[in-house]
VOGU-3710 file (C-alpha; in Angstrom, 3 decimals, decimal comma):
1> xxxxxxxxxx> 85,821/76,797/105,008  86,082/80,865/105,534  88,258/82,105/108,391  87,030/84,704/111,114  89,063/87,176/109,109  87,221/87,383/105,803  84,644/89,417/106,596  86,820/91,887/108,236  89,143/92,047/105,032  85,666/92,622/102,808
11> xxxxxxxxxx> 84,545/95,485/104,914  87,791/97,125/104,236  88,027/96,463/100,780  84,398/98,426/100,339  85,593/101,292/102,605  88,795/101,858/100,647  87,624/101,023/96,820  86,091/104,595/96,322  89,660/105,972/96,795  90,969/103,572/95,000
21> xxxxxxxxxx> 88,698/104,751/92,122  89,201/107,717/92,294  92,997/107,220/92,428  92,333/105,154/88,611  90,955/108,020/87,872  93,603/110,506/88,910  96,790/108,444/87,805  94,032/107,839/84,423  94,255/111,350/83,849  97,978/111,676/84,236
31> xxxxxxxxxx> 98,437/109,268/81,405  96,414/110,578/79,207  98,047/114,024/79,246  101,251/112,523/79,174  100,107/110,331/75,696  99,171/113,877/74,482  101,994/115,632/75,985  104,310/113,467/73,450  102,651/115,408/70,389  103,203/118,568/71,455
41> xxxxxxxxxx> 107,074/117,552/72,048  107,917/118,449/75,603  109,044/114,482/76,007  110,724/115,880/79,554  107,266/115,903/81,191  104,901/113,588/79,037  107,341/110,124/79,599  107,369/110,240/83,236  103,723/111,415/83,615  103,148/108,520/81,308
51> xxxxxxxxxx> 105,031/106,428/83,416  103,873/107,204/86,396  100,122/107,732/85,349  99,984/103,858/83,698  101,496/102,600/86,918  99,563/103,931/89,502  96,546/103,174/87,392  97,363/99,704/86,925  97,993/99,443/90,774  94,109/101,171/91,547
61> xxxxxxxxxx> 93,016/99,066/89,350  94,448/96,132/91,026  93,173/97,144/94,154  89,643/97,780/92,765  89,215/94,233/91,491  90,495/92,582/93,968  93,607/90,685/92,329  95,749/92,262/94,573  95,650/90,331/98,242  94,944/92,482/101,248
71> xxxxxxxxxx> 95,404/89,964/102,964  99,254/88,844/102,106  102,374/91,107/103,222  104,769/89,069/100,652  102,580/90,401/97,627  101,796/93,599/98,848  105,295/94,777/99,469  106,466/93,340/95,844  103,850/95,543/94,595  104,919/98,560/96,179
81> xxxxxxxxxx> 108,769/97,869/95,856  108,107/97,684/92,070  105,904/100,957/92,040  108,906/102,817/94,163  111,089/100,964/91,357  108,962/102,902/88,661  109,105/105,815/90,157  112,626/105,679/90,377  112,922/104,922/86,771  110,315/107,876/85,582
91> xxxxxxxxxx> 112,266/110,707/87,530  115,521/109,081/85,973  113,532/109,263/82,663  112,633/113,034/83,227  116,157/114,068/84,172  117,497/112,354/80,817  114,619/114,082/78,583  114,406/117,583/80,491  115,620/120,418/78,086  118,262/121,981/78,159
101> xxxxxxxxxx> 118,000/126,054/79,224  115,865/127,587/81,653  113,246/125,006/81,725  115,485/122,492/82,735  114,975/123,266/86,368  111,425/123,383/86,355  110,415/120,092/84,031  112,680/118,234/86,552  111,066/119,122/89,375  107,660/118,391/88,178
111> xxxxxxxxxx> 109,343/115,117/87,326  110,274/114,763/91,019  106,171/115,533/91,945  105,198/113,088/89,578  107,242/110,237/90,914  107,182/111,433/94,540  103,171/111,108/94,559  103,522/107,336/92,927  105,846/106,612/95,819  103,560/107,843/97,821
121> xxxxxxxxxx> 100,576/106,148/96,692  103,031/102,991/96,989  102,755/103,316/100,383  99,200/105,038/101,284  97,369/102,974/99,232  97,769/99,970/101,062  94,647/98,927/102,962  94,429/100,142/106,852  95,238/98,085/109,612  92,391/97,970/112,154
131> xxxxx> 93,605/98,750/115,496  93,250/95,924/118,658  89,407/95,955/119,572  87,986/98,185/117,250  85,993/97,547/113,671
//
C-alpha cells in the first residue's frame, strides 16, 4: 500500500540531498580541523568546532540516507531540539576553554559562529514544505 504522498516526499528528498551533501561535507571539514586544532593546543576553538562539526555531520548524514523521516514532525523536531541542545553545550564548552588575555574575546566569538550556524542548520535543514497547489 503507498499513500498519494510518497512520491511527493521522494522528489524532495532528491532536490534537497545535494545540500545536504554538501553540508556533510562542510560540518566534515569543521571536525577535522577541530581534531587537528587539539594538537596545536588552542582547545578554546578545536572542542566546539569538534562539537559542532561531528553533529551537524551526523545530522547531513542522516538526512542523506534517509533514516531521518521527512515525513514525521515528532522526529524531526527531537532532532533539531537536540542539535540546538549541542550547540548550546559547544558555545558553553568554548567559553570554559577560551584563554585567558586578549584572545579571550575573539575565540569566544568564533565559538558563538560555530554554534550559531549548527542552530541554524537545525532549523534550515529541514526539508521544504510545498506550498497549496504547487509541485
Amino acid at each position: 500500500m503507498t499513500r498519494d504522498s510518497e512520491p511527493a516526499v521522494r522528489r524532495q528528498h532528491l532536490r534537497d540531498t545535494p545540500l545536504h551533501v554538501l553540508a556533510v561535507v562542510i560540518f566534515g571539514l569543521l571536525a577535522w580541523s577541530g581534531l587537528t586544532g587539539l594538537d596545536r593546543e588552542v582547545a578554546g576553538l578545536a572542542v566546539p568546532a569538534l562539537i559542532v562539526g561531528l553533529a551537524g555531520a551526523v545530522r547531513a548524514v542522516l538526512a542523506v540516507t534517509g533514516i531521518l523521516p521527512a515525513t514525521r514532525p515528532a522526529a524531526r523536531q527531537a532532532v533539531r531540539g537536540i542539535l540546538l541542545l549541542i550547540a548550546v553545550v559547544a558555545l558553553a564548552t568554548g567559553y570554559v576553554l577560551a584563554p585567558t588575555g586578549m584572545d579571550r574575546g575573539f575565540v569566544i566569538a568564533v565559538d558563538a559562529v560555530l554554534a550559531g550556524a549548527l542552530a541554524a542548520y537545525a532549523f534550515l535543514g529541514e526539508p521544504r514544505r510545498a506550498v497549496a497547489g504547487t509541485r
